[in-house]
C-alpha positions in Angstrom: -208.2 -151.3 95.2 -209.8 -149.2 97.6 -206.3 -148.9 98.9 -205.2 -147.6 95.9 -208.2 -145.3 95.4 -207.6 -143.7 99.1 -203.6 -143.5 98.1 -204.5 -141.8 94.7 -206.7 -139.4 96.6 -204.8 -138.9 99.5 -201.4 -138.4 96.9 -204.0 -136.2 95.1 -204.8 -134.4 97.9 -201.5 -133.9 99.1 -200.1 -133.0 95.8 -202.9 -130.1 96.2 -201.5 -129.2 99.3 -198.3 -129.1 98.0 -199.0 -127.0 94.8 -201.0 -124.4 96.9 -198.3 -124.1 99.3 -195.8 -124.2 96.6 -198.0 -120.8 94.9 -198.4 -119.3 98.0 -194.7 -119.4 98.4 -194.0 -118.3 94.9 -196.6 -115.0 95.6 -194.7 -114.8 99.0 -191.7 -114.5 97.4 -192.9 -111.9 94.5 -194.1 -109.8 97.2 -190.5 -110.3 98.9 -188.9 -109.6 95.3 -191.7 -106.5 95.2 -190.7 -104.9 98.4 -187.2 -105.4 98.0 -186.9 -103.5 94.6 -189.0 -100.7 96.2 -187.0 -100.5 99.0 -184.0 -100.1 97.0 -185.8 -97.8 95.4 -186.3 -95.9 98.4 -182.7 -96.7 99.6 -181.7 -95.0 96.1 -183.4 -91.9 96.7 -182.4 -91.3 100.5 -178.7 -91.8 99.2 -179.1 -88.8 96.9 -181.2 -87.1 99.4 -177.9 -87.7 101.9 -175.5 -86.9 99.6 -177.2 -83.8 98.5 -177.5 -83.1 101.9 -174.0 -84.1 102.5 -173.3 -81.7 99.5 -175.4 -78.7 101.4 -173.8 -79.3 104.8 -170.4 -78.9 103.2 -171.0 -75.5 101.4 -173.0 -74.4 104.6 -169.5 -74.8 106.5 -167.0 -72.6 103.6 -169.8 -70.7 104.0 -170.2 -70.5 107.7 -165.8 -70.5 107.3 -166.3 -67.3 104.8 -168.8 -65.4 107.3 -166.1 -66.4 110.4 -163.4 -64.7 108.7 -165.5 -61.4 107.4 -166.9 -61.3 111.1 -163.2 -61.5 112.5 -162.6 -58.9 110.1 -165.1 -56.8 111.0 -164.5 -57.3 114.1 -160.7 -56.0 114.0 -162.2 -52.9 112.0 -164.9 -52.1 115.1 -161.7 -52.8 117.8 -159.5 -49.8 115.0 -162.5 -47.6 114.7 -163.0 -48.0 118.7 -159.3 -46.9 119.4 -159.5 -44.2 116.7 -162.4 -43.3 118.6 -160.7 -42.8 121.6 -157.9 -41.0 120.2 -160.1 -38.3 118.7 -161.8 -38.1 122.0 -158.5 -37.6 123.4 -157.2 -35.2 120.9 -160.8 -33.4 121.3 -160.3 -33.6 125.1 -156.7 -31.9 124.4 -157.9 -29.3 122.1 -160.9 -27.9 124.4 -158.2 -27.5 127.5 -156.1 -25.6 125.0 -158.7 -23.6 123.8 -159.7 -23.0 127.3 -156.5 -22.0 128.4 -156.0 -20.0 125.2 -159.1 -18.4 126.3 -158.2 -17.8 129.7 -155.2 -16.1 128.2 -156.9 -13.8 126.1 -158.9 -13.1 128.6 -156.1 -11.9 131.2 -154.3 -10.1 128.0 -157.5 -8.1 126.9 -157.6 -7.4 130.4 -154.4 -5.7 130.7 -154.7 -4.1 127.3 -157.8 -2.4 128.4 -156.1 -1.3 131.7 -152.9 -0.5 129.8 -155.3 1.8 127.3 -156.9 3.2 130.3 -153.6 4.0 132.1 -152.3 5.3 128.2 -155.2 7.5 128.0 -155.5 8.8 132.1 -151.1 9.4 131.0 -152.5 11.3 127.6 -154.8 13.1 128.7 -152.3 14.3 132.0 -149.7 15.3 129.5 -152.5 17.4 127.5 -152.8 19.0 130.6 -149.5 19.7 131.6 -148.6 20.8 127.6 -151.6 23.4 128.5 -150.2 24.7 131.3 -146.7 24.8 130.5 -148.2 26.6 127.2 -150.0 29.1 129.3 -147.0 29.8 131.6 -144.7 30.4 128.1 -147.3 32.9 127.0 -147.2 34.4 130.5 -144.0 34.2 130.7 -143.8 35.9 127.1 -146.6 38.6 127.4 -144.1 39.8 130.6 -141.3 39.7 128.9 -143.1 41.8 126.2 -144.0 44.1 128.9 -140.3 44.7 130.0 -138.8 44.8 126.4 -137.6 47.7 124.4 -140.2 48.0 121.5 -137.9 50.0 119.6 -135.7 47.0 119.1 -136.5 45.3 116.1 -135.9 41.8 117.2 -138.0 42.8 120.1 -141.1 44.0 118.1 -140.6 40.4 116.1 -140.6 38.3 119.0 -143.5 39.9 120.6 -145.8 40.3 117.5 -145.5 36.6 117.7 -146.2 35.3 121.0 -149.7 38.2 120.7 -150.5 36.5 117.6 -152.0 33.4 118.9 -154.3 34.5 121.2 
């Protein structure tokens, strides 16, 4: 019996030792079965957190492909303005040259205007003088003729009451 006793206690025991390990494993596992549906969980929510990120990349780029094409475009405008640019510096560049040649001329025909108005005037004021004396010499050569002619003419008397008027 004592055999019996120590095999009962010893089946006891390791019956004991069985059902503890037997809970342990069953906790163990819960724990497993715990961490597994929060890491799923967590698995879950770093998806979305991909996706949406997936989902932000992919706007960022037809965004990033929208602000390509405006800066292409813009850049296409600068290189336009840029060669307008330069044509109007050009046409500018054209236009001063012209003006200073158009000045130049102006310059040279105001020049000979002024010289011509000078020479017209020095020619003017030569003929006045020659008018003068070639007036003074007719009234000479009247008043002597007046002096030699027969007052008792008529057409005589005519001729030289004129030419003693305007003295």
């Amino acid at each position: 019996m004592k055999i019996a006793i120590v095999l009962v206690g010893l089946s006891l025991a390791v019956m004991g030792v069985m059902v503890f390990q037997a809970v342990r494993q069953e906790l163990n596992l819960q724990k497993v079965k715990a961490r597994m549906v929060q890491n799923s969980a967590d698995v879950k929510g770093k998806q979305e957190a991909i996706a949406e990120l997936k989902s932000k990349i992919q706007e960022m780029k037809t965004t990033l492909g929208s602000v390509n094409a405006k800066m292409d475009e813009l850049k296409k405008k600068k290189a336009e303005a840029i060669k307008s640019t330069e044509e109007f510096e050009k046409s500018l560049q054209s236009c001063v040259t012209e003006k200073e040649d158009t000045t130049k001329k102006k310059a040279s025909i105001e020049e000979a205007m002024s010289k011509s108005n000078a020479d017209h005037v020095e020619a003017k004021m030569k003929a006045e003088e020659t008018i003068q004396v070639l007036k003074k010499q007719i009234l000479d050569r009247d008043k002597a003729i007046c002096a030699f002619a027969d007052m008792t003419k008529e057409e005589a008397r005519k001729l030289c009451e004129n030419s003693e008027a305007p003295k």
